[in-house]
C-alpha positions as CSV (number, residue, x, y, z in Angstrom):
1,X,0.0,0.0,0.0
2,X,0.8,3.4,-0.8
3,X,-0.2,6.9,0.8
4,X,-0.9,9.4,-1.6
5,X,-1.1,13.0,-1.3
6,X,-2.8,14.4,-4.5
7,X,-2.6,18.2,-5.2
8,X,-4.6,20.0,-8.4
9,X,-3.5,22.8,-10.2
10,X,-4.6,26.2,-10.9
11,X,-8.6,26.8,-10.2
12,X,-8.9,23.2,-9.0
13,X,-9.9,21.3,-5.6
14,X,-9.5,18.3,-4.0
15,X,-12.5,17.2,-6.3
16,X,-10.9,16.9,-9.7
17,X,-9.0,13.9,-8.5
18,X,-12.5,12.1,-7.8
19,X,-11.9,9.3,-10.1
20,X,-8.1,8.9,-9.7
21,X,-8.9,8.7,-5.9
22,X,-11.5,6.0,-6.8
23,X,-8.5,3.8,-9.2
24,X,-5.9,4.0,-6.4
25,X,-8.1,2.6,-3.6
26,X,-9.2,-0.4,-5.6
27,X,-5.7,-1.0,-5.7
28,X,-5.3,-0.6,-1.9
29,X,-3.6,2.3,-1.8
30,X,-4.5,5.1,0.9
31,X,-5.4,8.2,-0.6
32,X,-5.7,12.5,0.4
33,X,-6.8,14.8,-2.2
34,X,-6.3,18.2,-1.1
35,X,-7.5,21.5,-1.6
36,X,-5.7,24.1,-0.9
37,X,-6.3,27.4,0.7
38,X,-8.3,30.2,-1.4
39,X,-10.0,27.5,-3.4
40,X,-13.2,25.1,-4.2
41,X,-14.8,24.7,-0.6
42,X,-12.0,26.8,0.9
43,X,-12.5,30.1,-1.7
44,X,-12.0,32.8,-0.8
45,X,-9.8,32.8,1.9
46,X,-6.6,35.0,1.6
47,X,-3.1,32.8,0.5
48,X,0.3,33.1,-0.9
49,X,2.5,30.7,-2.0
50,X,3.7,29.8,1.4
51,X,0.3,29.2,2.7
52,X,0.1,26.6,0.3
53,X,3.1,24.8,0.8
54,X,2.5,24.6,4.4
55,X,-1.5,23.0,3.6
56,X,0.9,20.2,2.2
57,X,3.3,20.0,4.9
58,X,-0.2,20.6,8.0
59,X,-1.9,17.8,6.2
60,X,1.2,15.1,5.9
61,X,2.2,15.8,9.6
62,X,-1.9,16.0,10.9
63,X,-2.6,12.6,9.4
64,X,1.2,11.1,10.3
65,X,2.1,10.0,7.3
66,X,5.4,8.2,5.8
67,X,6.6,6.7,3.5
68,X,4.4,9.4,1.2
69,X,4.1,10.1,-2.3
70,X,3.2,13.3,-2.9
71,X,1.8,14.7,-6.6
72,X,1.2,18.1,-7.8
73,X,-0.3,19.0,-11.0
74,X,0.6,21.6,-13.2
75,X,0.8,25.3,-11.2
76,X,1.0,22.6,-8.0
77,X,4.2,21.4,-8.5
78,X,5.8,24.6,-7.0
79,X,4.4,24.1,-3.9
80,X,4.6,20.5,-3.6
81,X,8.2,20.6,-4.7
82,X,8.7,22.7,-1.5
83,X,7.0,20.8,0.8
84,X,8.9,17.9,-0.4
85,X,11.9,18.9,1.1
86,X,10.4,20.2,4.1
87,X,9.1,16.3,5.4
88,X,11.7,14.6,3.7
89,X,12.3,12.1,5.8
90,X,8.5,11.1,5.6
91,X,8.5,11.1,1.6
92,X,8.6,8.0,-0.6
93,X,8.7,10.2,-3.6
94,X,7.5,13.2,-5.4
95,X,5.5,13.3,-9.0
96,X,4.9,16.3,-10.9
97,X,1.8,15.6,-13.6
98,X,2.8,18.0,-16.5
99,X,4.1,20.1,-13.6
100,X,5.6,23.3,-13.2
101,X,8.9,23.0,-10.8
102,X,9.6,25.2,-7.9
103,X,12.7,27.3,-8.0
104,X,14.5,28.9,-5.3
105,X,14.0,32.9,-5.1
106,X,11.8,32.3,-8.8
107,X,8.0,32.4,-9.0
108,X,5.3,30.4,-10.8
109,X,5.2,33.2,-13.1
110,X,8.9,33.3,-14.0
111,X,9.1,30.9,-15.9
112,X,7.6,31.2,-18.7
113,X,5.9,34.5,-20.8
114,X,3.1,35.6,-18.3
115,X,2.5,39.8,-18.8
116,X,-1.2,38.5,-19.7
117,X,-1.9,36.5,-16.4
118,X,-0.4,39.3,-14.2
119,X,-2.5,42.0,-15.8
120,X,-5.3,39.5,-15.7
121,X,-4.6,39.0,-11.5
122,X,-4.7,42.8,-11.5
123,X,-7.7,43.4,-13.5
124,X,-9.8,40.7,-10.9
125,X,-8.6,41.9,-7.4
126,X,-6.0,40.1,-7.2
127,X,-7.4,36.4,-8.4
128,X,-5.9,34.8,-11.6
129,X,-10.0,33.5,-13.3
130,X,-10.5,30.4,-14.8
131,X,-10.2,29.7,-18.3
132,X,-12.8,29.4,-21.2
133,X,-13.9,26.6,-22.7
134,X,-12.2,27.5,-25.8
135,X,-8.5,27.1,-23.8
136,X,-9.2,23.6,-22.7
137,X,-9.6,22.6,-26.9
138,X,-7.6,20.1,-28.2
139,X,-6.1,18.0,-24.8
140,X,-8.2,15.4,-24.9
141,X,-11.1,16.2,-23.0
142,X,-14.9,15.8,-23.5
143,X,-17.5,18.4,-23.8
144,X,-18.5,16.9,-20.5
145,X,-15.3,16.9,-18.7
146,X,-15.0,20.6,-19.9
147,X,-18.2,21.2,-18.8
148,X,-17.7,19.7,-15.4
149,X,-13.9,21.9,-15.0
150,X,-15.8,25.0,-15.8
151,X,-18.3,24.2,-13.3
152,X,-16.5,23.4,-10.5
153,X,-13.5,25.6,-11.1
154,X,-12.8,29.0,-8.6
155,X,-10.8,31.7,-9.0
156,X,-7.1,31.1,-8.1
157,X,-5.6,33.4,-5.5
158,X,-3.0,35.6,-7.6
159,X,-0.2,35.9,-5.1
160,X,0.5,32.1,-4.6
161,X,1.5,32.4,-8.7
162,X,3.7,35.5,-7.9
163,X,5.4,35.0,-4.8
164,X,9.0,33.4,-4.7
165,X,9.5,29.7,-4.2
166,X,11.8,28.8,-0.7
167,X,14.4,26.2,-1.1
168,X,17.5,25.4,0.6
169,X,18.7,22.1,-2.2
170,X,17.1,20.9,-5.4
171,X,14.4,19.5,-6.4
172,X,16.5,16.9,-8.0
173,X,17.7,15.8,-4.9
174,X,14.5,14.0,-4.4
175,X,13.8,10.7,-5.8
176,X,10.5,12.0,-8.4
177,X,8.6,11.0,-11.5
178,X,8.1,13.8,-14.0
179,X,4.7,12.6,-15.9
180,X,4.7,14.4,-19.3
181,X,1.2,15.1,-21.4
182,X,2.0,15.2,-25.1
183,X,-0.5,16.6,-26.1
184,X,0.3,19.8,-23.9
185,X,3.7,19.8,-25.5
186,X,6.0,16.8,-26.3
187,X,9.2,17.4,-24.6
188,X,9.9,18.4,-20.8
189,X,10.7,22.6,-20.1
190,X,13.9,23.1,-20.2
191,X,14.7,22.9,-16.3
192,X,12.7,19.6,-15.9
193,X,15.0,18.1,-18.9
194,X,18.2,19.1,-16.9
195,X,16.8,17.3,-13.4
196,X,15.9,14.5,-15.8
197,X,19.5,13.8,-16.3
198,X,20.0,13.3,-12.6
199,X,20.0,9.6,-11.0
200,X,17.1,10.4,-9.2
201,X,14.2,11.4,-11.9
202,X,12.4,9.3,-14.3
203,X,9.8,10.2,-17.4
204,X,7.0,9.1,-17.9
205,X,5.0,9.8,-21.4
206,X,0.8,10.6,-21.7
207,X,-1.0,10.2,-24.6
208,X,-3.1,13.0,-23.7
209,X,-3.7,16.7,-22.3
210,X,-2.5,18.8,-19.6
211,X,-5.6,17.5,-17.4
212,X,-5.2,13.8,-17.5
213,X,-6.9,12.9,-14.2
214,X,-10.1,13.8,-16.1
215,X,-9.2,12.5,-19.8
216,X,-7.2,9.4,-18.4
217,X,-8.1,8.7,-15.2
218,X,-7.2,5.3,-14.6
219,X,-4.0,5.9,-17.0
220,X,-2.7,8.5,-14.9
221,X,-4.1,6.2,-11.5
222,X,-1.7,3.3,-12.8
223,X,1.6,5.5,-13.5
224,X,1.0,6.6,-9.8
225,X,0.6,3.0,-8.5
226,X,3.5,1.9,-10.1
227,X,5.6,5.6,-9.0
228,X,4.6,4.5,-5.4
229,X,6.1,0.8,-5.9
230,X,9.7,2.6,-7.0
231,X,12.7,3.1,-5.0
C-alpha cells in the first residue's frame, strides 16, 4: 500500500482527483486529495504561496504520514516541490503531472511568458479567473469533462503564482517521477530536462492533455501505483 497525497493545479480542488482517488483505492492504496487554501470549498480565503506549501506539509504531519508520495499537478508542483523537502524524511517520492517545478527565489510566473496572467490578477482583485472553454480545446477532453472543469473551477488566488519559491537544495535531490502530457507539448521545459539527467528522476509519457486525471483517469491512476512501488 501506498499513501498518496494528490494536489490540483490552478482553479482546481480536492474534487478533480474524484476518479483517480477512486482507481488508487481499488488498488489498496491510501489516498488524500487536497485542496488548498483560497480554493473550491476553501474560496475565498486570503493565500500566498507559502500558505500553500504549508497546507501540504499541516496535512502530511496532521494525518502522520510516511513513507508518502506526494503529486502536484501543473501550477502545483511549485508548492509540492517545496513541501517535499520540508518532510523529507516522511517522503517515498515526489510526482509532478505536466508540472511546473519550484525554483529557489523564482515564481510560478517566472518561468515562462506571463505579462497577460499578471494583468489579468490585476484586473480581478488580485485572483488569476479560470479559463474558457475554448482554452481547454484540443487536450483530450470531453464536452462533459469541460463542462464539469468550468463548473466546479474557482478563482485562483493571484499571489500564490507571484510570490518566490523557498528552497535550501534541489528538487533533483529528491527521488521524483516527471509525468509528461504530449498533447500539452511533447518534450519536458527546459529545467525539468536538466533534473531529468539526474539519477534520481524518471519520465513518464501521456498520450493526452495537460488534465489527465479527467481525460485518463485510470491511466494517470496506474503510473502513480506503479511511482509508489519505486525506489
Amino acid at each position: 500500500m501506498t499513501r498518496f497525497v494528490l494536489v490540483a493545479g490552478a482553479w482546481l480542488g480536492a474534487w478533480a482527483w474524484d476518479e483517480v482517488a477512486d482507481e488508487l483505492r481499488a488498488a489498496g492504496d491510501e489516498v488524500h486529495p487536497l485542496t488548498l487554501t483560497g480554493l473550491a470549498e476553501k474560496q475565498g480565503i486570503p493565500a500566498g504561496q507559502q500558505t500553500h506549501v504549508q497546507d501540504i506539509v499541516d496535512a502530511v504531519e496532521r494525518l502522520d504520514l510516511r513513507e508518502v508520495v506526494l503529486v502536484g499537478h501543473s501550477y502545483a508542483g511549485v508548492p509540492v516541490g517545496q513541501a517535499a523537502e520540508r518532510i523529507a524524511d516522511r517522503l517515498r517520492r515526489v510526482v509532478y503531472v505536466d508540472a511546473n517545478i519550484p525554483t529557489d527565489g523564482e515564481s510560478f510566473l517566472d518561468d515562462w511568458p506571463s505579462d497577460h496572467v499578471r494583468k489579468s490578477i490585476d484586473e480581478h482583485d488580485g485572483f488569476w479567473p479560470p479559463l474558457d472553454a475554448d482554452d481547454y480545446a484540443g487536450q483530450g477532453l470531453t464536452d462533459e469533462q469541460i463542462a464539469r472543469i468550468l463548473a466546479d473551477g474557482t478563482p485562483h488566488p493571484g499571489a500564490t503564482l507571484t510570490e518566490p519559491a523557498v528552497l535550501t537544495g534541489s528538487p533533483g535531490d529528491l527521488p521524483s517521477t516527471y509525468v509528461k502530457c504530449l498533447l500539452d507539448g511533447e518534450e519536458p521545459p527546459p529545467s525539468v530536462a536538466e533534473l531529468l539527467r539526474g539519477e534520481r528522476w524518471e519520465l513518464v509519457n501521456v498520450d493526452t492533455g495537460h488534465w489527465p486525471m479527467f481525460s485518463r483517469p485510470a491511466e494517470l491512476a496506474r503510473i502513480l501505483h506503479e511511482s509508489g512501488a519505486a525506489r
